[in-house]
N, C-alpha and C positions, 0 to 999 in steps of 0.2 A: 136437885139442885135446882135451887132455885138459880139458874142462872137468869137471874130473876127468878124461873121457879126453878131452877139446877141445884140449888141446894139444899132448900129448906123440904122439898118435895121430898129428899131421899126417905124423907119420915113413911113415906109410902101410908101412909091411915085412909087420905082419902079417895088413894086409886084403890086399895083392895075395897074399899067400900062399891064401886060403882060396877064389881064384876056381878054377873048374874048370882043370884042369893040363892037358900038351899045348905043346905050341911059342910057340902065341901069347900063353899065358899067362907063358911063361919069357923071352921077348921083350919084355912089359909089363913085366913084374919088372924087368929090367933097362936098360930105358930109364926108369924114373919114379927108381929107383936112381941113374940117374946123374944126373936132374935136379936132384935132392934134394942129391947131392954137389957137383954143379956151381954153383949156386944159392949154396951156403953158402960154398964157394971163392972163387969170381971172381965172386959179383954180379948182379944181373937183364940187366945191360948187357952181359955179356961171354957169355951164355948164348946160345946157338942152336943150331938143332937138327942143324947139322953137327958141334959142338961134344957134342951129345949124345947122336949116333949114335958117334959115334968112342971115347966115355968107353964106352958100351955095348957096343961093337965090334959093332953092328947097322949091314947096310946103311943109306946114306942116305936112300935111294927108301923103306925102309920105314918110316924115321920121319915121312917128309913125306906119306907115304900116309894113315898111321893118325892121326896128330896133326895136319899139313898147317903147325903154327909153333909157336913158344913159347907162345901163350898156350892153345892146344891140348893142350900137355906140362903145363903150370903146375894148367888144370883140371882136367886128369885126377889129378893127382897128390892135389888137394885131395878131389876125389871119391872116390879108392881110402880115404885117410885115413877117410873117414867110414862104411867097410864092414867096420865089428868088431863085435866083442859087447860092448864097454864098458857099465857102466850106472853109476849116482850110486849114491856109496855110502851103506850105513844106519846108522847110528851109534846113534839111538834117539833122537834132538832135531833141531829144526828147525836150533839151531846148531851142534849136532857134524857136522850133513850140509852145512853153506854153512862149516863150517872146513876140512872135508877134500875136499871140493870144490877151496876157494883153494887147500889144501898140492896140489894134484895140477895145478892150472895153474900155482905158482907151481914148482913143481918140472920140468913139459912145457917153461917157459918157460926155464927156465933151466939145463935140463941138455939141451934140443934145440935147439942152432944153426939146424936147418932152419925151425923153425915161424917163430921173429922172420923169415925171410928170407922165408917164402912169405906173411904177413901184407904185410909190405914190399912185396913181387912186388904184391900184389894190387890195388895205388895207380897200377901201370905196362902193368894189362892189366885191360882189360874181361873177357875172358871167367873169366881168374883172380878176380875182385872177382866176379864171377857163382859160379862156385864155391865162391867163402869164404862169401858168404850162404848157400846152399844148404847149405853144413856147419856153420857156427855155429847156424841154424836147426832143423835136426836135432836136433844137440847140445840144445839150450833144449828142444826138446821130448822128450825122454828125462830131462833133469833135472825136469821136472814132477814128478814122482813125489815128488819130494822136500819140495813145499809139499801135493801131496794127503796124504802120511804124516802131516806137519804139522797139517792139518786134522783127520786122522781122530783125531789125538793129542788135540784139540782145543787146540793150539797158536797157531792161526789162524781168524781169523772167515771164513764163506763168504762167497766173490766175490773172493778173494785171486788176484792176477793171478801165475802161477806166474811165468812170465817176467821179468816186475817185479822179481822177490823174486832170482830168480838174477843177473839181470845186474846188481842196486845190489850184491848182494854182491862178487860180482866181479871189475866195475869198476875199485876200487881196486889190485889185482892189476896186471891188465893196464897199467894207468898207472905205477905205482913200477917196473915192468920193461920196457915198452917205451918208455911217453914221454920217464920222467923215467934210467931208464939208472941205475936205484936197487940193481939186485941182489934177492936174495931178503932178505924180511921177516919173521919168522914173528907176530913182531907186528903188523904189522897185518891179515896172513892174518884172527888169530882176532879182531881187533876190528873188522874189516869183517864177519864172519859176525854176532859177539855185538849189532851196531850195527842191521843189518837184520833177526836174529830179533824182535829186541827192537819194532823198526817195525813188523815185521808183525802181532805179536801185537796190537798197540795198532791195527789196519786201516788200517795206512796203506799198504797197499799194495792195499786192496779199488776195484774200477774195475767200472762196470755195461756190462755186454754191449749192443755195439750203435754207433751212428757213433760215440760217444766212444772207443769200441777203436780205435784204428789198426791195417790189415791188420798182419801178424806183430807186434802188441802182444804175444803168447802165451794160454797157456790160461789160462781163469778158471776158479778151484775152487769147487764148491758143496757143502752138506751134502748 
């Protein structure tokens, strides 16, 4: 995911690339490779890992060795996805940073068949839905950055829950492309950004540290 890179990343190509090289790394490459094609083809239902050795042309034994099922392939795949060097980009505003955000999920979402499929996958497998947390969560805290800039800009009052501020933007994103099956927007990209700069500045996004946070609520920024 490119959130920014939250969704277009789940393609994972360029994190298995950057693990140490060697056979087993070439072996990984090409089995998450086929799961990712397999997945988008034929579906969570028609996926297996005899199905995945064979797209790979990897013995069987070693896919059931290393991965042992699909929901083993699924996590791993979600995993590699979130080992790049992506960062949120900087624009110079709290809302040129949550509009170019959305054009980079709404563009992950819509020009990579895989990512809708392994969001999908992740409803069908625990351990998949265990690795999507793991990576949306990552993702959320690398875009902090983007409400502390904000702050240091004096954009935002302290105590702005960075997390907050990322996922109200969004949100709308995610929903006109996978709930509602809307396609890309560019309109509402930039008035889900302009709608929650605009919230944040006014602290409607300020939350006091402590039980009222919910664990993974995100970071809260201070002066």
């Amino acid at each position: 995911m490119t959130a920014g890179g939250a969704a277009s990343a789940m393609s994972g190509t360029a994190a298995v690339a950057r693990r140490p090289g060697g056979r087993s790394a070439r072996i990984r490459a090409q089995v998450l490779g086929a799961v990712r094609e397999l997945l988008v083809e034929q579906g969570f239902d028609a996926l297996s890992v005899d199905a995945v050795a064979e797209r790979a042309a990897v013995h069987r034994t070693t896919v059931y060795r290393r991965w042992r099922d699909v929901g083993g392939l699924l996590a791993d795949v979600l995993d590699a996805a979130g080992d790049d060097g992506w960062q949120p980009p900087d624009t110079g505003t709290l809302e040129g940073d949550l509009a170019a955000l959305n054009g980079e999920v709404e563009a992950g979402l819509t020009g990579e068949a895989v990512t809708a499929a392994l969001i999908a996958a992740s409803f069908r497998s625990t351990q998949a839905a265990e690795a999507l947390r793991r990576f949306w969560d990552e993702r959320y805290e690398r875009c902090a950055v983007v409400v502390e800039r904000a702050l240091a800009r004096g954009e935002v009052p302290g105590g702005t829950c960075a997390r907050r501020v990322v996922v109200a933007a969004t949100a709308p994103v995610y929903q006109q492309i996978l709930l509602l099956r809307g396609g890309a927007d560019p309109t509402l990209v930039r008035q889900a950004a302009a709608g929650v700069a605009l919230a944040a500045s006014r602290g409607l996004f300020v939350v006091d540290e402590g039980p009222g946070l919910g664990e993974g609520s995100g970071q809260v920024v201070h002066r």
